[in-house]
N, C-alpha and C positions, 0 to 999 in steps of 0.2 A: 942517247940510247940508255943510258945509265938512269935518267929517270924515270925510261918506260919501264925497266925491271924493277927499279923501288914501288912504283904505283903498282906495275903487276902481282907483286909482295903482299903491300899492302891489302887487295883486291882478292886476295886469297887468303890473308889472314881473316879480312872479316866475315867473309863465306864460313870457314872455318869456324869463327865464334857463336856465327848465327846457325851453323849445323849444330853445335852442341847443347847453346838453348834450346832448339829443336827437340834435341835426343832428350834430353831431360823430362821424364814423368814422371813424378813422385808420386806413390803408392805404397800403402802397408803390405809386405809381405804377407800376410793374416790378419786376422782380425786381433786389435790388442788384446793380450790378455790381463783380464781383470784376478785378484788371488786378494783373498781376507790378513791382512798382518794384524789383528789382536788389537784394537775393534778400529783398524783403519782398512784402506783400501790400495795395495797396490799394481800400477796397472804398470805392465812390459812391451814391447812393441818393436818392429823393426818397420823402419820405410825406405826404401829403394828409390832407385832413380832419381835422385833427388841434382844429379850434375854438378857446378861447380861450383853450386852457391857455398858462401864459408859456413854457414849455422840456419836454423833450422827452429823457429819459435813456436813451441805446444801450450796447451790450456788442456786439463783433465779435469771432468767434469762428473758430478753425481748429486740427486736430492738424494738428504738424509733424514731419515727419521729415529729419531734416541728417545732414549728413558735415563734419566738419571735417578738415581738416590742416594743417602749419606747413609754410611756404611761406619763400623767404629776402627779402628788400628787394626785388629782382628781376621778384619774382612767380614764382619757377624751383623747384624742387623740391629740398630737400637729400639729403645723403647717406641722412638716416635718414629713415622713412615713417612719423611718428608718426599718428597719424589716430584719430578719435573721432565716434561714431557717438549722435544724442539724437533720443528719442523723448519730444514733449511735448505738452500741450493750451496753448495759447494763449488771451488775450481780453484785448482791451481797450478801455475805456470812455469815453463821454464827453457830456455835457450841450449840448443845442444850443438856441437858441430860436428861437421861431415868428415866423414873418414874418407881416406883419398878413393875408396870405390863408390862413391857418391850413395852412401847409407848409414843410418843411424841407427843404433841398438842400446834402448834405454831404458829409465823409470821414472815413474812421479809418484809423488804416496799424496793421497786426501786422508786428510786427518778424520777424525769423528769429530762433528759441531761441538763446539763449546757450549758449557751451562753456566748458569745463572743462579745457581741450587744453595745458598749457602747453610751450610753445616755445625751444629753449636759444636763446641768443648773439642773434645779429641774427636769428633768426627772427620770424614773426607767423602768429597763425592768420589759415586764410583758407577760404572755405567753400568744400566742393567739391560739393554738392546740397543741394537743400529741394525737400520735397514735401508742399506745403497742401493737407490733404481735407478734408471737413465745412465748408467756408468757410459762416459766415452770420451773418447780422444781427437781431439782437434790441432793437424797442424795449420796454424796460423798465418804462418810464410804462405802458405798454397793452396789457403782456406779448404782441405780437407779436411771431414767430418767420419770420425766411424765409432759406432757401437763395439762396446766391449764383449768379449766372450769371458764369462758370461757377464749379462748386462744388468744383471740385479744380486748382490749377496747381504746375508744376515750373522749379527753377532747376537749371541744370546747368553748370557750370564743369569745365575739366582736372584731371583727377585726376593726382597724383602717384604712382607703380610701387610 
């Protein structure tokens, strides 16, 4: 008798695990949001439903389009107008965990593309535009895909002549 109640036990707990997978639908509360941080990109987000899995693996995504130019100590513009133009896909990634109501509430920042621009003397590159499109968010755990709100922003600085 004693090990028809362990099995009956048993036989209800696994009901119970496979109801929770179940319940588990991970979804963005919203659409993430995307916000310019000086000349990068950060994107905020919450997703729900996510159950009781321990973490939760993102990829944030955007093409970028920049301008660079070498700029003196100043911030002033030299004689010469060196200038360098990158067209690139960006992403990057990162591991978050669930808080015990089965939801995540985070960030990822996409840098601005690197250059290749080199600078004589006391020069320094200095970015003169970026322009993020395709901004979006991917959880990776759950292969869900969503577009940013908004889904495209611009950094604009003085251009050197």
């Amino acid at each position: 008798m004693q090990n028809k109640h362990k099995l009956w036990l048993l036989g209800l707990g696994l009901i119970a695990v496979a109801t929770a997978a179940l319940a588990a639908r991970p979804q963005f509360l919203r659409a993430p949001s995307a916000s310019l941080g000086s000349p990068k990109v950060i994107i905020k987000w919450t997703e729900i439903g996510l159950g009781d899995t321990a973490s939760v693996s993102y990829i944030a995504s955007a093409t970028a389009a920049a301008r660079f130019q070498c700029v003196n100590r100043g911030n002033n513009c030299p004689a010469a107008s060196n200038k360098e133009d990158v067209l690139v896909d960006l992403a990057v990634g990162g591991t978050f965990p669930i808080d015990k109501n089965g939801r995540i509430s985070d960030t990822l920042t996409i840098p601005t593309p690197e250059s290749t621009l080199v600078c004589p003397g006391n020069q320094r590159v200095g970015v003169v535009s970026v322009v993020f499109t395709k901004i979006q968010l991917t959880d990776v755990t759950h292969d869900i895909t969503a577009a940013t709100n908004p889904t495209s922003l611009s950094y604009n600085a003085p251009e050197c002549p």
